[in-house]
C-alpha positions in Angstrom: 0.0 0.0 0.0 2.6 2.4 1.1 4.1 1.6 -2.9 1.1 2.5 -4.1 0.1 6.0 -2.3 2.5 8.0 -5.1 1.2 6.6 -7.9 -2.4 7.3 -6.4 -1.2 10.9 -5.4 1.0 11.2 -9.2 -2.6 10.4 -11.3 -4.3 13.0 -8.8 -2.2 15.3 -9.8 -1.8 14.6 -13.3 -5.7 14.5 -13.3 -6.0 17.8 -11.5 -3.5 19.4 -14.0 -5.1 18.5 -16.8 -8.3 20.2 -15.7 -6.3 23.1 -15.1 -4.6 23.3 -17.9 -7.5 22.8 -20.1 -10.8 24.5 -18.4 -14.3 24.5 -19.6 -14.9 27.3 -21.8 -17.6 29.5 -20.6 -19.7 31.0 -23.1 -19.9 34.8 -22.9 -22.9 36.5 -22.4 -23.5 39.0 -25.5 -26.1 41.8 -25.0 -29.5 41.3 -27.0 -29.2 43.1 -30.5 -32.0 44.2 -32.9 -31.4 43.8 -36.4 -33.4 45.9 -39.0 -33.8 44.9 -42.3 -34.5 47.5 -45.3 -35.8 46.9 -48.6 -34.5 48.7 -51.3 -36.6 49.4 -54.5 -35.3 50.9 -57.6 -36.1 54.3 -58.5 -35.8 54.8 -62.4 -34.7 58.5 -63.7 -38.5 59.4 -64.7 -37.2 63.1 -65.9 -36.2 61.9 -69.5 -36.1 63.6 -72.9 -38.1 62.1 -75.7 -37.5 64.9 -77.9 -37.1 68.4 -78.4 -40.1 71.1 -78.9 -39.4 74.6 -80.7 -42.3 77.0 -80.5 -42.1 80.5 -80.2 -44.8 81.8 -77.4 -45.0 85.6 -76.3 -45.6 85.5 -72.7 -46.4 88.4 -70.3 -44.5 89.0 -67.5 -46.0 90.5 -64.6 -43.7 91.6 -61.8 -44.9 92.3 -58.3 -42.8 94.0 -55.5 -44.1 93.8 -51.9 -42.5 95.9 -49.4 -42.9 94.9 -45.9 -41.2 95.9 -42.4 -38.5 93.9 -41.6 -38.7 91.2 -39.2 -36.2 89.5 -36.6 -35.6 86.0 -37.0 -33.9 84.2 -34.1 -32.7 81.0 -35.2 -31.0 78.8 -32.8 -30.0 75.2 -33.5 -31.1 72.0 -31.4 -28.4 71.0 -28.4 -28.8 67.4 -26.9 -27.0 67.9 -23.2 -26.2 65.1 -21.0 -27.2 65.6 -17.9 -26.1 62.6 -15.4 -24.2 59.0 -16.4 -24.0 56.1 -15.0 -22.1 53.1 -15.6 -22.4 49.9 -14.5 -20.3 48.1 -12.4 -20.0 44.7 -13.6 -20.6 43.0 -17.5 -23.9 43.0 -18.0 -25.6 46.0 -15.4 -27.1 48.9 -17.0 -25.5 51.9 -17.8 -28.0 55.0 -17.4 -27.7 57.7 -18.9 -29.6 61.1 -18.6 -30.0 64.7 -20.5 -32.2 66.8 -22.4 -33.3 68.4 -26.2 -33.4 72.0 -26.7 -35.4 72.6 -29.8 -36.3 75.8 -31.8 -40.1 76.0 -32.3 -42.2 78.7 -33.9 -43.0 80.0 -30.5 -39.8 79.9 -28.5 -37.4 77.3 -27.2 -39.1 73.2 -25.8 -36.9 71.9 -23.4 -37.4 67.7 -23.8 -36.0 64.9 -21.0 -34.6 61.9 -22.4 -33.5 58.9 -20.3 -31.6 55.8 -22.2 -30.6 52.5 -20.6 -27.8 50.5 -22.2 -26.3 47.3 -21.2 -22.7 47.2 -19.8 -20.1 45.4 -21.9 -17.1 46.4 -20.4 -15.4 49.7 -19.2 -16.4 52.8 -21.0 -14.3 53.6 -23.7 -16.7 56.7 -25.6 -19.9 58.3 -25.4 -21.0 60.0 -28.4 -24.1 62.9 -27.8 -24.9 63.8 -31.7 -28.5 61.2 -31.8 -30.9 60.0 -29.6 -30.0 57.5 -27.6 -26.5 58.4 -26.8 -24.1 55.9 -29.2 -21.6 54.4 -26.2 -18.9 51.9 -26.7 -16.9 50.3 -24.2 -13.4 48.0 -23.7 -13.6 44.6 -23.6 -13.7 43.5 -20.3 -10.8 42.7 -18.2 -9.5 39.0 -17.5 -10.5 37.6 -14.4 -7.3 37.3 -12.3 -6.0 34.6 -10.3 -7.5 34.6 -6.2 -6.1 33.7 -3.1 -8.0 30.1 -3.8 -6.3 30.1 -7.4 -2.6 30.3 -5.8 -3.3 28.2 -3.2 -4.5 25.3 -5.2 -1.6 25.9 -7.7 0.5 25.6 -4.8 -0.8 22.5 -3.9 -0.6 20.9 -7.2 3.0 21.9 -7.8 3.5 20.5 -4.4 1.9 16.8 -4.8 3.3 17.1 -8.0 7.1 17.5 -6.5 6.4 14.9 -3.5 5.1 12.7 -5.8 7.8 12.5 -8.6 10.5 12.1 -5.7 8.6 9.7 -4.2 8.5 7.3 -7.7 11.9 7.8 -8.8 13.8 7.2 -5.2 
């Protein structure tokens, strides 16, 4: 029995190793995506010349000036303003992101509130204000690093590993 323990231990090792070595690939989650489709038609030119027409008419032309008092036009463009963001923590939390829409009208300036939520895919890399919703993109997320558990057992298997190779070839 006592010849047999590190053989035992060695194929424990090699066993746990080879897990190791070779994990189980977990399948990212990817956030859900709506895909639009267009149809496309062909427009044909319709502004074509069959042929060429000479005629000679004598037309009037009547010219009418209107004079009126000037007027002042304020024209001011539309601003989209963000207002609060924020991100989520972890893959997959929302991000949140508020502002407003400042919009010229006939009879003055509307001020709109917009609210968007987007899913998390990482750290923020860019947040682009030109549409509605905001156009975000983010990193790829980082790589899960190795724990306190993660050394420890690594530890271990080098160590069984090391007992058990000295143990065989003594």
């Amino acid at each position: 029995m006592k010849r047999a323990l590190p053989w035992i231990l060695l194929a424990l090792v090699a066993i746990v190793a080879i897990r190791e070595l070779f994990p189980k690939r977990v399948r990212i989650v990817l956030p859900p995506r709506i895909i639009t489709v267009h149809d496309t038609v062909r427009h044909l030119d319709t502004a074509w010349v069959t042929r060429i027409r000479r005629q000679t008419d004598t037309v009037n032309l009547v010219e009418r000036v209107t004079v009126t008092v000037a007027e002042t036009l304020h024209v001011c463009p539309g601003a989209i303003g963000l207002t609060a963001l924020e991100v989520g923590r972890r893959v997959g939390d929302s991000t949140l992101a508020h502002g407003f829409v400042l919009k010229s009208e006939s009879a003055g300036m509307i001020r709109r509130r917009w609210q968007a939520q987007i899913w998390t895919a990482g750290p923020l890399r860019s947040l682009v204000l030109d549409s509605l919703p905001p156009r975000l993109s983010f990193y790829d997320p980082p790589p899960a690093g190795c724990g306190f558990f993660c050394k420890l057992k690594l530890l271990g298997i080098g160590g069984a590993g090391g007992f058990s190779a000295c143990a065989v070839l003594r």
